[in-house]
C-alpha positions as CSV (number, residue, x, y, z in Angstrom):
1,X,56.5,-190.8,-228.4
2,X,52.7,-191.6,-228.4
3,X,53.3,-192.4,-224.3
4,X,55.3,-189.1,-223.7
5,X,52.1,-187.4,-225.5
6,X,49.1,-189.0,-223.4
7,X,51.3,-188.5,-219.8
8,X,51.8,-185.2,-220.3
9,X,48.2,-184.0,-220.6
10,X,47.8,-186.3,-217.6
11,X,50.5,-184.6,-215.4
12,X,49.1,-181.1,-216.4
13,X,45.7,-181.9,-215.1
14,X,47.0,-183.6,-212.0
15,X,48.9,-180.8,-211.2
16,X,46.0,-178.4,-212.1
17,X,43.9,-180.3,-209.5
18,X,46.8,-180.4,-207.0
19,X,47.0,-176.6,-207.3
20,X,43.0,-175.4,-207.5
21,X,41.8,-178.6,-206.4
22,X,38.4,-180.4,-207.3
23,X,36.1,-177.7,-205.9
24,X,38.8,-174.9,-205.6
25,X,38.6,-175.4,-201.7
26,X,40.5,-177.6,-201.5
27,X,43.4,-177.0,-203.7
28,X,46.9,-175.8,-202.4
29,X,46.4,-172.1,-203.4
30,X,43.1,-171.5,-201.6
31,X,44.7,-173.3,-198.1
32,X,47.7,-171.2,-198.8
33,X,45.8,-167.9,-198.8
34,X,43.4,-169.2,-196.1
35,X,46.5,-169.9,-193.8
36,X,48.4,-166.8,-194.4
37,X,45.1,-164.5,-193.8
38,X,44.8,-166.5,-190.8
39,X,48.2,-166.0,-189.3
40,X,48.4,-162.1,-190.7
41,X,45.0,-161.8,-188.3
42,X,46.4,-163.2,-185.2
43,X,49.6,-161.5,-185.4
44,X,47.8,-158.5,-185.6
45,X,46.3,-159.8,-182.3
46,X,49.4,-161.4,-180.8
47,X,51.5,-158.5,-181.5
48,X,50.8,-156.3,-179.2
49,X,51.1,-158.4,-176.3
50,X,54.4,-159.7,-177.6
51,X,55.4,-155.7,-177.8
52,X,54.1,-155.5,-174.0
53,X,55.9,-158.2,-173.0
54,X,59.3,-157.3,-174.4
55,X,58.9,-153.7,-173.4
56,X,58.3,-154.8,-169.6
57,X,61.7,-156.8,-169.6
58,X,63.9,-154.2,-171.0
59,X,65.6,-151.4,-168.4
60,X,66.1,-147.9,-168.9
61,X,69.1,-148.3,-170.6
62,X,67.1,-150.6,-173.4
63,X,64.3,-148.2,-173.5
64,X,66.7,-145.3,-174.5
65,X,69.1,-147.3,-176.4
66,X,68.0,-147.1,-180.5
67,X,69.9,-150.0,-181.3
68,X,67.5,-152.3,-178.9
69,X,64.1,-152.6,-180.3
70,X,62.6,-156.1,-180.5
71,X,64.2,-158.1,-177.8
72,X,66.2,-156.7,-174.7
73,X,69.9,-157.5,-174.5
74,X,69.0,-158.6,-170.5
75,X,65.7,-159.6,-168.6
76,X,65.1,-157.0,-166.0
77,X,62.5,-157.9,-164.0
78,X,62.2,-155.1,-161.4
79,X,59.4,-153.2,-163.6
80,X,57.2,-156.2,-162.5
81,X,58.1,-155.6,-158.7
82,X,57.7,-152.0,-158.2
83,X,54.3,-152.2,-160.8
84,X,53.1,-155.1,-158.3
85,X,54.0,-153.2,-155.2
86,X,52.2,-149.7,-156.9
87,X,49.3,-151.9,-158.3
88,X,48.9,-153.9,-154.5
89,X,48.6,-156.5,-156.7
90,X,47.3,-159.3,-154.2
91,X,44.8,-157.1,-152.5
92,X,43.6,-155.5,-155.2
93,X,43.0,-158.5,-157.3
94,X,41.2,-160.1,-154.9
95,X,38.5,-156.7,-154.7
96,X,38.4,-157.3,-159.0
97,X,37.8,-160.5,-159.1
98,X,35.1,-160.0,-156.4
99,X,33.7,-157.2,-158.5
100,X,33.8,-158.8,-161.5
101,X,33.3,-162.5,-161.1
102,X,30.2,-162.4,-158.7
103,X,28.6,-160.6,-161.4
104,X,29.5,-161.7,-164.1
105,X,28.2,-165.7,-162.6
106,X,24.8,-164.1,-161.6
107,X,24.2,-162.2,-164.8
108,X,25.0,-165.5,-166.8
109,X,22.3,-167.4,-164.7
110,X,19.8,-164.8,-164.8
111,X,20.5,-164.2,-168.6
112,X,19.8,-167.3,-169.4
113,X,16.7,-168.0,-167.5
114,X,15.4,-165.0,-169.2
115,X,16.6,-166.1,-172.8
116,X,14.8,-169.8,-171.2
117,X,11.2,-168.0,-171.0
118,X,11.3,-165.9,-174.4
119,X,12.3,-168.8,-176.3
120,X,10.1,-171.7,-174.7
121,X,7.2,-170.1,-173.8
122,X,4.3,-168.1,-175.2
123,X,2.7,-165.2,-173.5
124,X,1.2,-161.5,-174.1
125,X,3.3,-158.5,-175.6
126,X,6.3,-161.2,-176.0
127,X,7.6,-159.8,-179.0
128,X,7.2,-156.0,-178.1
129,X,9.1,-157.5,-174.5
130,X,12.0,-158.9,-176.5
131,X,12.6,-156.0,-178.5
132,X,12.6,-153.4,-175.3
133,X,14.8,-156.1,-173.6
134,X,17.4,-155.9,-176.7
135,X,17.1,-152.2,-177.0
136,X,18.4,-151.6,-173.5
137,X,21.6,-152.2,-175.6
138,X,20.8,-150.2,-178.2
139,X,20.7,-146.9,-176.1
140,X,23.6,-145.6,-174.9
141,X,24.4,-146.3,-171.2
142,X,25.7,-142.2,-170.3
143,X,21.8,-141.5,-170.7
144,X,20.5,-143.9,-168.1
145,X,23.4,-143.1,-165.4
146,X,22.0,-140.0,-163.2
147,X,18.9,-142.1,-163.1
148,X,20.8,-145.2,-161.8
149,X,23.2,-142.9,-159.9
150,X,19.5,-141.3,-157.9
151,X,18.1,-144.4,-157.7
152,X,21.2,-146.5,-156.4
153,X,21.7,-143.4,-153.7
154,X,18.1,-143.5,-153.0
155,X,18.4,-147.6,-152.0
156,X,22.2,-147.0,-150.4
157,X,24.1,-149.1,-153.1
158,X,26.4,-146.4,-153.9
159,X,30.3,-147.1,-152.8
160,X,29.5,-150.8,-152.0
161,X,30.0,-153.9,-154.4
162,X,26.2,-154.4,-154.5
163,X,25.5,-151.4,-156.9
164,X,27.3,-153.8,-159.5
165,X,25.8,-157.0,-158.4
166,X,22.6,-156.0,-157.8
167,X,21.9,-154.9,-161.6
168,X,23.6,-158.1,-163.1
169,X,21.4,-160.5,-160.5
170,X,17.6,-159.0,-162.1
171,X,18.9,-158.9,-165.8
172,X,20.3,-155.5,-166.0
173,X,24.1,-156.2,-166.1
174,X,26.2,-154.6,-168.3
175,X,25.4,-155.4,-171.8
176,X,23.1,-158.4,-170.4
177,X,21.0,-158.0,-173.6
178,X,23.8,-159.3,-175.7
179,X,23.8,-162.6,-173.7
180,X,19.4,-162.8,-173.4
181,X,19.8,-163.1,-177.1
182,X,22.7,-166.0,-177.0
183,X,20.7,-168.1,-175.0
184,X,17.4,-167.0,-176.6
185,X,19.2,-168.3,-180.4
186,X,21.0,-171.3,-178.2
187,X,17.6,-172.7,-176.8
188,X,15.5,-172.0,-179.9
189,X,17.6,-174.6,-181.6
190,X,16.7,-177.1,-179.0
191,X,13.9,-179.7,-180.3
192,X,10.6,-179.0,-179.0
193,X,9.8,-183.1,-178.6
194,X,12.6,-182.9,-176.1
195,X,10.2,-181.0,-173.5
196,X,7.4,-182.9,-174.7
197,X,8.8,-186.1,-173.8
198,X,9.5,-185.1,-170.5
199,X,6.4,-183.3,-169.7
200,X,5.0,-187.1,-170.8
201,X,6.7,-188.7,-168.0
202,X,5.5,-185.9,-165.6
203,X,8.6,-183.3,-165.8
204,X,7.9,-179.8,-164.5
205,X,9.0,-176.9,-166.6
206,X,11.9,-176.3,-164.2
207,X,13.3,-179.8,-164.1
208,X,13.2,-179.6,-168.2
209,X,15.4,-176.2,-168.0
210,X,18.1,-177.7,-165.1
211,X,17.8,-181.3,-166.8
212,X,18.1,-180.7,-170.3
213,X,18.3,-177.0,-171.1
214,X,21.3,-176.2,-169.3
215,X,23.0,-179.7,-170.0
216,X,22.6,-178.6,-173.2
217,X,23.7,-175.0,-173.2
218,X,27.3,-175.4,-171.5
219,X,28.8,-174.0,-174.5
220,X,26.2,-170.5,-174.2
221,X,27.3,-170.4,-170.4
222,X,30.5,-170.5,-170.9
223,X,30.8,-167.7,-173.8
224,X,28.3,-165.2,-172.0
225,X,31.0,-165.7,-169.0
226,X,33.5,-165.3,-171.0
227,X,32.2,-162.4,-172.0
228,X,30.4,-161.1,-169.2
229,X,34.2,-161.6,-167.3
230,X,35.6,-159.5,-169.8
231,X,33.3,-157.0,-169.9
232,X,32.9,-156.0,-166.1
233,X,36.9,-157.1,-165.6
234,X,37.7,-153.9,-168.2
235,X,35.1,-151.5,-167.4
236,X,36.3,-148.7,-165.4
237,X,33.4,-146.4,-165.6
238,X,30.5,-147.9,-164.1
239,X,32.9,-148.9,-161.6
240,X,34.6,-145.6,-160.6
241,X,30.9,-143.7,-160.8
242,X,29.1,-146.4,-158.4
243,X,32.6,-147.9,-156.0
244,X,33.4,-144.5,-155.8
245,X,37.1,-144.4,-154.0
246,X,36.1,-147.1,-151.2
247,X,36.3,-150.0,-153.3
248,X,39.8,-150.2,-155.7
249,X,40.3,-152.2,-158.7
250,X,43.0,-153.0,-160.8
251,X,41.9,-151.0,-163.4
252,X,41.4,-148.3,-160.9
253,X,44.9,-148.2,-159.5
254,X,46.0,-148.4,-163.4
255,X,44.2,-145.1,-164.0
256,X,45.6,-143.5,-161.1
257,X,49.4,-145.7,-161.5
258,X,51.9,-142.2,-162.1
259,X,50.1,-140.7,-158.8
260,X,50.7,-143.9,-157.0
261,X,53.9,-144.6,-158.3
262,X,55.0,-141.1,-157.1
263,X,53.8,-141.8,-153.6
264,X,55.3,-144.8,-152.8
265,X,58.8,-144.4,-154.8
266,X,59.0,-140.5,-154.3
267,X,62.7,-140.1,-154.9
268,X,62.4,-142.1,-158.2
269,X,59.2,-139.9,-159.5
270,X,60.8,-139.0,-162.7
271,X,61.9,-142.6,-163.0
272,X,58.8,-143.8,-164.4
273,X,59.0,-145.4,-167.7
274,X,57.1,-147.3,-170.5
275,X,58.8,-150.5,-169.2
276,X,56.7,-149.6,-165.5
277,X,54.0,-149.2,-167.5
278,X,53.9,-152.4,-169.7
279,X,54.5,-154.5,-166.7
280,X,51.6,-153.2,-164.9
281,X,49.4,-153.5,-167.7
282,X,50.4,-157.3,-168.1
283,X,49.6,-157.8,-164.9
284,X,46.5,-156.8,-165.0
285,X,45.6,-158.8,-168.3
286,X,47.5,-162.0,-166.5
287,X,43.8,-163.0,-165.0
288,X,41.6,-162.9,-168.0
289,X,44.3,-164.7,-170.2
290,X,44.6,-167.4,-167.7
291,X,40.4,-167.8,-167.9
292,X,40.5,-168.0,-171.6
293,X,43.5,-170.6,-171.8
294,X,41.6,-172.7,-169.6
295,X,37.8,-172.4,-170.8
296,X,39.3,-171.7,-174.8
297,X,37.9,-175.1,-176.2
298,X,34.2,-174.3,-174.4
299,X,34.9,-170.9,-175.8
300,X,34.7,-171.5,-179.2
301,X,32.3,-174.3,-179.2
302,X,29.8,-171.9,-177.7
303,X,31.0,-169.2,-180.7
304,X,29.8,-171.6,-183.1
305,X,26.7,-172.9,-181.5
306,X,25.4,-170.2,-179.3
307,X,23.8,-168.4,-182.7
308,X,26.3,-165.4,-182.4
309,X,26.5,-165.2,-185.9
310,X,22.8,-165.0,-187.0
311,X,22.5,-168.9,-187.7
């Protein structure tokens, strides 16, 4: 009876620490809530393009039928062909990813040669220079666009891919402060004996930033690209203010998709559905999700070192 006495206090506490755990972290209940907050967040992410991507299989019949909600009853695939053929998919990915990517490299480079110079070196009006160079994010971009729009017609840029390229390649990219502070945080974490050492042996201040700043700052690159990709692959306003009609994107042709789907299927002009719809808009997402599977582990690397967070 004695035994039964003593085992049973000793069961209670193990299960006690099996539950909350030593430190509470790392018990059973705090991993369970952890988890679930963790899958409730990326559904909430996932879901809608799990709802696109169900949507864009199902044919009229599934899109009026209330019994058919979740998952078609057939895949019908001929809302992807007509939304490629209305989208000119191949053609007009190849002007977005022209618009988009050259940029988006250039402002990446020049971002962090920038972020390189305010965090390495030491020169006049530095401070009062970084906080101008982060307020150019702070103020809204509608009240610097006649100016750009005068100025890019003044130089000829206008209707021409070089009135995107030319601001990302001198620092002035969209949102391009956001990533002179990621490299800025990134290389301020960089030991200072590092430079010092090779300045001993006779290292120029550009063969310390290709040698062992950038080495060093893969993870920043890749997130301001990711980033930058993003940014320039979804904007639509810059893009239809400066290309003008000339130069088509994706996002472009999805702005103008009923008009174009009414021209080249005229005798099906009431036809268009949500199913059209989804299937074009998963087209156009295809490219960036394809990016981000492949450069996901650099991705978050870079999240956690590039000094996003304030660290």
């Amino acid at each position: 009876m004695a035994n039964d006495h003593v085992r049973r206090p000793l069961d209670m506490n193990r299960i006690r620490r099996m539950i909350f755990g030593f430190r509470f972290t790392d018990g059973i209940l705090f991993k369970t809530v952890i988890y679930a907050l963790l899958i409730g967040i990326g559904f909430i992410y996932v879901y809608p393009l799990l709802h696109m991507l169900t949507v864009s299989l199902k044919d009229l019949q599934d899109l009026l039928s209330p019994t058919v909600y979740y998952l078609p009853t057939k895949i019908y695939l001929e809302n992807f062909r007509q939304s490629y053929q209305v989208l000119r998919y191949f053609d007009t990915l190849g002007t977005s990813l022209l618009v988009t990517l050259v940029p988006a490299v250039m402002q990446t480079f020049v971002a962090s040669l920038i972020g390189y110079g305010f965090a390495r070196f030491r020169f006049p009006l530095k401070k009062t220079l970084f906080a101008l160079v982060l307020a150019t994010y702070i103020i809204p971009p509608q009240i610097t666009m006649i100016p750009r729009f005068v100025l890019f017609n003044d130089m000829g840029l206008l209707s021409s891919i070089w009135a995107i390229i030319v601001p990302a390649s001198v620092g002035q990219g969209l949102n391009a402060a956001i990533f002179i502070l990621i490299f800025y945080q990134f290389y301020k974490m960089i030991p200072k004996s590092l430079d010092e050492a090779a300045q001993i042996d006779g290292a120029n201040h550009l063969y310390i930033y290709m040698k062992i700043a950038v080495p060093l700052s893969i993870p920043s690159f890749v997130t301001s690209f990711l980033f930058s990709f993003v940014w320039y692959w979804n904007e639509t306003y810059i893009s239809s203010l400066f290309l003008g009609s000339s130069i088509q994107t994706l996002q472009l042709r999805l702005l103008a998709f009923v008009s174009s789907y009414q021209d080249l299927f005229p005798g099906q002009a009431n036809m268009i559905n949500e199913g059209i719809r989804m299937a074009a808009t998963l087209l156009i997402i295809l490219p960036m999700l394809i990016v981000y599977f492949i450069l996901q582990r650099l991705f978050i690397e870079g999240i956690d070192k590039a000094g996003i967070t304030g660290e």
